[in-house]
C-alpha positions as CSV (number, residue, x, y, z in Angstrom):
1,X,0.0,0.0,0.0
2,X,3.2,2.3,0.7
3,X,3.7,2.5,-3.2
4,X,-0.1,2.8,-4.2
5,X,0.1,5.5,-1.6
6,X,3.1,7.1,-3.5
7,X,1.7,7.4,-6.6
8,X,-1.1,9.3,-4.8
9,X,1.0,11.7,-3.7
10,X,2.3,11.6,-7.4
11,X,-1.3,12.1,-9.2
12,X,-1.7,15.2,-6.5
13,X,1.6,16.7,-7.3
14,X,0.1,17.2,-11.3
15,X,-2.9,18.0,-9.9
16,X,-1.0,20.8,-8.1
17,X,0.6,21.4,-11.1
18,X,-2.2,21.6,-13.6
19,X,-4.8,23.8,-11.1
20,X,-1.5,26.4,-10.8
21,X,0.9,26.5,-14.0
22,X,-1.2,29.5,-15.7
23,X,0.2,31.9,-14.0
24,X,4.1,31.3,-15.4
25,X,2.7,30.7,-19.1
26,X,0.9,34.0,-19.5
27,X,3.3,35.6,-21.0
28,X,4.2,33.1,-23.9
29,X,0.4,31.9,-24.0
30,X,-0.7,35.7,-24.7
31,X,2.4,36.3,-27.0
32,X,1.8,33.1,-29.7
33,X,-1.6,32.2,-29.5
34,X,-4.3,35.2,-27.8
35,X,-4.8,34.0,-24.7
36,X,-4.4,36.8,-22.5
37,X,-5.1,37.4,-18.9
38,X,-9.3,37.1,-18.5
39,X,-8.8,33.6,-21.3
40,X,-6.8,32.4,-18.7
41,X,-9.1,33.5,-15.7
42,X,-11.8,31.5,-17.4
43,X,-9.6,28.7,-18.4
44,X,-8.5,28.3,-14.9
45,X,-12.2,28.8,-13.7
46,X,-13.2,26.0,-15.8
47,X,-10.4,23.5,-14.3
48,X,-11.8,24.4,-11.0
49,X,-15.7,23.4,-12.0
50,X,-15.1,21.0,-13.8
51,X,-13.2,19.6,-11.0
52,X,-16.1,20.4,-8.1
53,X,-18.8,19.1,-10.3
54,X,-17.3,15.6,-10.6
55,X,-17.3,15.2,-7.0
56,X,-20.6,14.1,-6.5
57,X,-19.8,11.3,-9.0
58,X,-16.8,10.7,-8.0
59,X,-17.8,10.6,-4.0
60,X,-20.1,7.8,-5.4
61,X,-17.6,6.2,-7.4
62,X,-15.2,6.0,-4.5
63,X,-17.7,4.8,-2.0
64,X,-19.1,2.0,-4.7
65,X,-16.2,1.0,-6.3
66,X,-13.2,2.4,-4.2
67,X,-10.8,4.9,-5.4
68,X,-8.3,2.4,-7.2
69,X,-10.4,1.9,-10.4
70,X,-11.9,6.1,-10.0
71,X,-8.5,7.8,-9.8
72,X,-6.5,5.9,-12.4
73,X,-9.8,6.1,-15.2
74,X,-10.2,9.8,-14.7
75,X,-6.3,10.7,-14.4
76,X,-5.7,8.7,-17.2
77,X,-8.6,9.8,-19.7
78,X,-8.9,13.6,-18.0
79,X,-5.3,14.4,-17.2
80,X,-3.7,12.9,-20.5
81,X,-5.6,13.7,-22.9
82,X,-6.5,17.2,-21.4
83,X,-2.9,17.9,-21.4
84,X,-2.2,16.5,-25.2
85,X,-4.8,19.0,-26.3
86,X,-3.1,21.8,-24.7
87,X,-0.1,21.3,-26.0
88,X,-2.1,21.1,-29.7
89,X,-3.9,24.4,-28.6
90,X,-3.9,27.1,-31.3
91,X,-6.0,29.5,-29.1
92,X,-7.8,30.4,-26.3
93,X,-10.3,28.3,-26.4
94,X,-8.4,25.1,-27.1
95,X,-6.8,25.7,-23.7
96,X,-10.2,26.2,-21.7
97,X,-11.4,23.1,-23.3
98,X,-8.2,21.4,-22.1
99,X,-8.5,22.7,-19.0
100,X,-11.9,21.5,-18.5
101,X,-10.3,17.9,-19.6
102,X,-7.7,18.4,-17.0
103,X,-9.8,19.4,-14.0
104,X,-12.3,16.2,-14.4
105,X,-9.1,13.6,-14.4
106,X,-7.8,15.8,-11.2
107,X,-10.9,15.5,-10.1
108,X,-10.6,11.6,-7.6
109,X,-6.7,12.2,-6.6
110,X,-6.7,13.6,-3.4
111,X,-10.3,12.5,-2.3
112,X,-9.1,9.1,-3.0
113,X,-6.0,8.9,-0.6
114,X,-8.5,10.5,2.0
115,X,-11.3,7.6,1.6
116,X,-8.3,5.0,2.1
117,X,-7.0,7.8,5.3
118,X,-10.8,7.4,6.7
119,X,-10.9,4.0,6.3
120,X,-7.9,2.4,7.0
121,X,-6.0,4.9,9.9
122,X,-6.9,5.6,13.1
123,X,-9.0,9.1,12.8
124,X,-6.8,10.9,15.3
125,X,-4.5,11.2,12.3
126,X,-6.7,12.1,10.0
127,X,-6.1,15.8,9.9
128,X,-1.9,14.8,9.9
129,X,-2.4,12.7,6.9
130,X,-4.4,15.2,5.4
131,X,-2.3,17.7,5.6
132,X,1.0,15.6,4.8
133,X,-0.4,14.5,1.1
134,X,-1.3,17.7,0.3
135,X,1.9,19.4,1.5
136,X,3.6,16.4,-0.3
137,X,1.5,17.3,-3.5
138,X,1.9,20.6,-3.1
139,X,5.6,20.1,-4.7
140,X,3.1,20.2,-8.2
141,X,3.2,24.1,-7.1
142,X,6.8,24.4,-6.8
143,X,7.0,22.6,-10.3
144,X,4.8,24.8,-12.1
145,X,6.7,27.9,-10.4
146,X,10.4,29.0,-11.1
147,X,11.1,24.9,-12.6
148,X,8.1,25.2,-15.2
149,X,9.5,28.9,-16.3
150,X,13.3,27.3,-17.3
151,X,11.5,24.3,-19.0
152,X,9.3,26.3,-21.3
153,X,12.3,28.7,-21.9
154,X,14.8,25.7,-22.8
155,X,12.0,23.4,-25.1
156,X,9.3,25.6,-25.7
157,X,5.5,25.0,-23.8
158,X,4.3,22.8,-26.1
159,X,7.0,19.9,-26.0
160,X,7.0,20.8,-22.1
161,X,3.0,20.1,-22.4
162,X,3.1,16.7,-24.1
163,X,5.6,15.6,-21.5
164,X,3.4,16.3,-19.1
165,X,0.9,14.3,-20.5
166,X,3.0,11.2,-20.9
167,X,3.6,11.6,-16.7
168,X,0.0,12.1,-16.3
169,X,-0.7,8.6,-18.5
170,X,2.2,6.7,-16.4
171,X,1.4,7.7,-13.1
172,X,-2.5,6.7,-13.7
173,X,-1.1,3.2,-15.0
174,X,0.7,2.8,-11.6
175,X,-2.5,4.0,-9.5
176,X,-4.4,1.4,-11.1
177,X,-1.7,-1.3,-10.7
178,X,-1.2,-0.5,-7.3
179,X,-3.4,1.3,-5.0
180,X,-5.7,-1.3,-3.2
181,X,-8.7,-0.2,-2.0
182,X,-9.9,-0.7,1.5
183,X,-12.3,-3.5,3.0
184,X,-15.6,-2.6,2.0
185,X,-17.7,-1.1,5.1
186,X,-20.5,-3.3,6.6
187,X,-24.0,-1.8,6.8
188,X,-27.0,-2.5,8.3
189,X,-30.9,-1.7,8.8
190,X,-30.7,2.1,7.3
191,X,-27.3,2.5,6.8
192,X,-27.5,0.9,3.7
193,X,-30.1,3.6,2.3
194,X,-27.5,6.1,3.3
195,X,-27.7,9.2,0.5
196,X,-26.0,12.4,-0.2
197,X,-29.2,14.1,1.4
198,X,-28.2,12.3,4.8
199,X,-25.0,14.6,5.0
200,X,-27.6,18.1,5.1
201,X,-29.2,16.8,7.7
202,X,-25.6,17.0,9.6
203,X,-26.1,20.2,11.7
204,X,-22.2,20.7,12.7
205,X,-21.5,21.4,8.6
206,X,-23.5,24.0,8.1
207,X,-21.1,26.9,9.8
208,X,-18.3,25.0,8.2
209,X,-19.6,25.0,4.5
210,X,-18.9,28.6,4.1
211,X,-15.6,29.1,5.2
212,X,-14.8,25.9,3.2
213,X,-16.2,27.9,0.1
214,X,-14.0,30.9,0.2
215,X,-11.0,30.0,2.0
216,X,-8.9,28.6,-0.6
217,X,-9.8,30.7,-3.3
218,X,-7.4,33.2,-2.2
219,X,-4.3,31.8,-2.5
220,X,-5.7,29.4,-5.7
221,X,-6.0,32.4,-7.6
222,X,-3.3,34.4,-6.5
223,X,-1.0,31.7,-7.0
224,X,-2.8,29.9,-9.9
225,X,-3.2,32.8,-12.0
226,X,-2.8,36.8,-10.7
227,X,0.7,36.5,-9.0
228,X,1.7,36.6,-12.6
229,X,0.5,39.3,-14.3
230,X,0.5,41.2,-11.0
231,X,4.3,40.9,-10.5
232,X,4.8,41.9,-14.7
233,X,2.0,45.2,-14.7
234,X,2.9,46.5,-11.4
235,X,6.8,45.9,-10.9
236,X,8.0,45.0,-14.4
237,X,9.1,41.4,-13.5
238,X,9.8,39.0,-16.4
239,X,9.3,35.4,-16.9
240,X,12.0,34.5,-14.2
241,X,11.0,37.0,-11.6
242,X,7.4,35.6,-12.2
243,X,8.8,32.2,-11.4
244,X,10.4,33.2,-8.8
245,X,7.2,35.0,-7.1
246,X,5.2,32.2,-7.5
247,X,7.8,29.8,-6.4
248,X,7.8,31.4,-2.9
249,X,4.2,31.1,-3.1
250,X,4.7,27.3,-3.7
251,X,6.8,27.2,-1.2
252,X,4.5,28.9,1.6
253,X,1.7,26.5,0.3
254,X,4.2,23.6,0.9
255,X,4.8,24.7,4.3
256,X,1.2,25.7,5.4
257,X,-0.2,22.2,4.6
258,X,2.5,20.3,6.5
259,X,2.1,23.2,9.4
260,X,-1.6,22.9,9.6
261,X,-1.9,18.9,9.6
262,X,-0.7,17.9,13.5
263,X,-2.1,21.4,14.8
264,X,-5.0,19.9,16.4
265,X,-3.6,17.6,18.4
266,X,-1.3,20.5,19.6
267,X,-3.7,22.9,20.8
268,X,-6.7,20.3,21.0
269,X,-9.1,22.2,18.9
270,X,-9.8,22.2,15.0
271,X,-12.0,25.2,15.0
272,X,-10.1,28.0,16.2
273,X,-6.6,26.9,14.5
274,X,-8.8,27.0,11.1
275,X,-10.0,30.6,12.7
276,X,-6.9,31.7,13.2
277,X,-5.1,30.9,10.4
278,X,-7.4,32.0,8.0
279,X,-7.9,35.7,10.2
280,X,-4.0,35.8,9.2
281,X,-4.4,35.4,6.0
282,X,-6.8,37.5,5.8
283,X,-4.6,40.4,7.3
284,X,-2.1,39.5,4.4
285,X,-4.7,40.3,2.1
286,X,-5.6,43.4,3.7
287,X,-1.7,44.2,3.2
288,X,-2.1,43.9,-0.4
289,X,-5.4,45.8,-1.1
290,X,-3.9,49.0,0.9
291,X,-0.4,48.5,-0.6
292,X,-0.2,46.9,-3.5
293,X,2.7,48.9,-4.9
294,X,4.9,48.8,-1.8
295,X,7.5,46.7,-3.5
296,X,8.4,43.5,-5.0
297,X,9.9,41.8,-2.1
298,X,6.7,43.2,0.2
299,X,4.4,41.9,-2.1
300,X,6.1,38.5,-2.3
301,X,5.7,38.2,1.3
302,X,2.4,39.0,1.8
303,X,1.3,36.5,-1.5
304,X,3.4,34.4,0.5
305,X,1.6,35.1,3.6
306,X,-1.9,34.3,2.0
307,X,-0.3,31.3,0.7
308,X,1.1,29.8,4.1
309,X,-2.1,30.9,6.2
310,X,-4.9,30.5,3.8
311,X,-3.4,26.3,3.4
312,X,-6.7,25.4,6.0
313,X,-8.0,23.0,3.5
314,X,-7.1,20.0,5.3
315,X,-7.8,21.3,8.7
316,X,-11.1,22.0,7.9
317,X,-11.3,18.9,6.1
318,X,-10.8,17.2,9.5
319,X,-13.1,19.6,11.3
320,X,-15.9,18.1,9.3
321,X,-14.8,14.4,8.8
322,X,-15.7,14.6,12.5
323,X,-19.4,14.5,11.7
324,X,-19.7,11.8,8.4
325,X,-20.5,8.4,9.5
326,X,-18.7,6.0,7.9
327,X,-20.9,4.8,5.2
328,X,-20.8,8.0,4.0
329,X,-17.3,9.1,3.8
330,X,-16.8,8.7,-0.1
331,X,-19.6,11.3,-0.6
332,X,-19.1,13.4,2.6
333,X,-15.0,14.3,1.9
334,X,-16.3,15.2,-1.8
335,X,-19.1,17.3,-1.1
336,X,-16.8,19.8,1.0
337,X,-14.6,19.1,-1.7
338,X,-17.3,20.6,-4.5
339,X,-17.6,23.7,-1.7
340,X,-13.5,24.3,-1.6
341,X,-13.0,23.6,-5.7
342,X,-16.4,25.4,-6.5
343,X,-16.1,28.2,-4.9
344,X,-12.3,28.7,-6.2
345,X,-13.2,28.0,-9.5
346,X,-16.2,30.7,-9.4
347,X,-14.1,33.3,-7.4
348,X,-11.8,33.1,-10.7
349,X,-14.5,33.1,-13.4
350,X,-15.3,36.7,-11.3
351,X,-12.3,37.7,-10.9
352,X,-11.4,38.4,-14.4
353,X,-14.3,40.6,-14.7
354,X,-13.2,42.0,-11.9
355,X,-9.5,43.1,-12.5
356,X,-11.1,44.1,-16.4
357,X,-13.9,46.2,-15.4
358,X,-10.9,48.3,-12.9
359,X,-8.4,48.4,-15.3
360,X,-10.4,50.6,-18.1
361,X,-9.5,54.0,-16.9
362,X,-7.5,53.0,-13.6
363,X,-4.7,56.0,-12.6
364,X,-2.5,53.4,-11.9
365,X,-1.5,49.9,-12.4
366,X,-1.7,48.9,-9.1
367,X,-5.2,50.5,-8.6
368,X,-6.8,47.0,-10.6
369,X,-4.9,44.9,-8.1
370,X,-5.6,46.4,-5.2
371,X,-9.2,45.6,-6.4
372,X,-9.0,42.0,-7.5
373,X,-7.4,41.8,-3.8
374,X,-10.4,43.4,-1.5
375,X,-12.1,41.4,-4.2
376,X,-10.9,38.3,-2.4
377,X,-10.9,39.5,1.2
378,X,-14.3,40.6,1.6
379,X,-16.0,36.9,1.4
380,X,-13.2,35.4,3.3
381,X,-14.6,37.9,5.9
382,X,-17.5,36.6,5.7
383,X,-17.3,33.2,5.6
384,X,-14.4,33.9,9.2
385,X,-18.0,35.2,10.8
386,X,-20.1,32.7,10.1
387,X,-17.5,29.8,11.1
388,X,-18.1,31.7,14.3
389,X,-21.3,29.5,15.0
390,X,-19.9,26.3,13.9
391,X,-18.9,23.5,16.9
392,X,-15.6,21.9,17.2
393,X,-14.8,18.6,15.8
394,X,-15.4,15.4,18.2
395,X,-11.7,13.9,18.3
């Protein structure tokens, strides 16, 4: 299982990858075939619903016929194929429609490895685990930072493209070779007629859902796709500088998800470390809407800071794995899934509208920025006050 667990980690490392690598090719993407900054937005909005509508089918899938056969079909279909067709891509969009490709075979990866967590490991560990694969797959970020920039510049973005799609095809060989799924659960009486519906009847979600809904967006779009063009309008960074911005944004990310996992069992609470963390990055985004031409190396820290702070996913993960029973684990992990994914990936479709309708007539370059920022800050606000009312996690 240690291997089949590996190549988890490895099919969440391009899924890191794939949700994040826009930011570095805007440039070269703009340049040769149109797509400029709000293409990309949508593109990158697309990945992101594409990838929170499968999770209601997928949460099924994994629950009905365990994640072995789900994650290597998808990844292998999705992610393959999605990224042969951006590498073919002769506009805009060719590369939303790849995109769209890529987000459905992302779409079973991580919530895979956290149905085998739920099910096989003792759930005191199951906000540590969490947080380990996705700091392990958040090397994908790292990749399609500084490491993606000298690739593209050495063999061009389409031969780095159809590489990537010949990983994509290997690793979802190997997940199907040798993941193992784990024992089916036993059910009886009503358990067996156990739906999706059973999981709004949960009361302890409902404070949760929001916060789930905003709190990653953030740092998904800031590293995924405005870092980019923010570092090049506002401070005249190139492609390397770009890389370089966003790599320290990778890194943060990294960090923040390793950070995160065993911080419940530290301070005995879920809740308020979610709180907390996310209240910090919040002030990071703050930082950036009142200053948002302070400097470079100021504005790498405070992407950075968003980055680090706003990595709750997995906590809050664990918050409300506390309330799914166990026939309904598949389906309960993915639904806060669809909030988290959804709610990035519609926070991006806006936010290109956003930074465009600023931008016609704006004094400045910064002032769109500084926009697109409070843009991002006010529902994470939000979604901080009504986590409020939510109840702590049973351990």
């Amino acid at each position: 299982m240690k291997t089949g667990i590996a190549f988890l980690v490895a099919g969440y490392v391009l899924s890191q990858f794939y949700r994040a690598f826009l930011a570095v090719l805007t440039p070269v993407l703009g340049a040769e075939i149109g797509a400029g900054p709000e293409a990309l937005a949508r593109a990158s909005g697309l990945w992101f619903l594409a990838f929170a509508l499968m999770q209601i089918p997928v949460g099924a899938a994994l629950d009905r016929i365990g994640p072995r056969r789900t994650a290597s079909v998808l990844l292998a279909i999705g992610g393959a194929g999605g990224a042969t067709i951006f590498a073919l891509a002769e506009g805009p969009l060719a590369v939303q429609a790849a995109m769209v490709l890529i987000g459905i075979g992302c779409s079973p990866v991580l919530m895979a490895s956290y149905v085998i967590f739920a099910r096989m490991f003792r759930p005191a560990v199951f906000g540590t685990l969490a947080g380990a694969m996705i700091g392990a797959g958040s090397l994908g970020n790292i990749l399609g930072a500084a490491p993606l920039a000298w690739t593209v510049e050495a063999v061009g973005w389409r031969e780095t493209l159809f590489g990537l799609a010949g990983v994509t095809l290997v690793v979802a060989l190997a997940l199907y070779r040798f993941v193992q799924d784990p024992p089916p659960v036993v059910l009886t009486g009503e358990e067996t007629k156990a739906t999706l519906l059973d999981l709004l009847k949960v009361p302890g979600l409902w404070a949760i859902l929001p916060l789930m809904a905003v709190s990653y967006a953030p740092a998904a779009a800031l590293r995924g796709l405005w870092s980019g063009p923010y570092a090049e309008r506002v401070f005249g960074a190139d492609v390397t500088v770009i890389g370089t911005v966003t790599l320290a944004m990778g890194l943060a990310m990294v960090a923040g998800n390793f950070a995160y996992g065993p911080l419940d069992r530290v301070f005995g609470t879920r809740k308020w470390v979610v709180f907390w963390g996310n209240t910090l990055a919040a002030t990071c985004l703050a930082g950036l809407w009142l200053f948002p031409a302070s400097g470079l190396g100021t504005a790498t820290a405070l992407l950075a800071g968003v980055a680090i702070f706003g990595s709750s996913f997995p906590m809050i993960m664990a918050h409300a794995r506390g309330f799914f029973p166990a026939q309904l684990v598949g389906r309960g992990v993915t639904f806060l899934n669809m909030f988290g994914i959804g709610g990035a990936g519609i926070m991006q479709f806006a936010s290109g509208r956003v930074y465009n309708a600023a931008a016609v007539g704006a004094a400045t370059p910064e002032a769109p920025f500084a926009l697109l920022f409070l843009f991002f800050l006010v529902p994470l606000i939000l979604g901080l006050a009504l986590y409020l009312f939510s109840r702590d996690a049973p351990h």
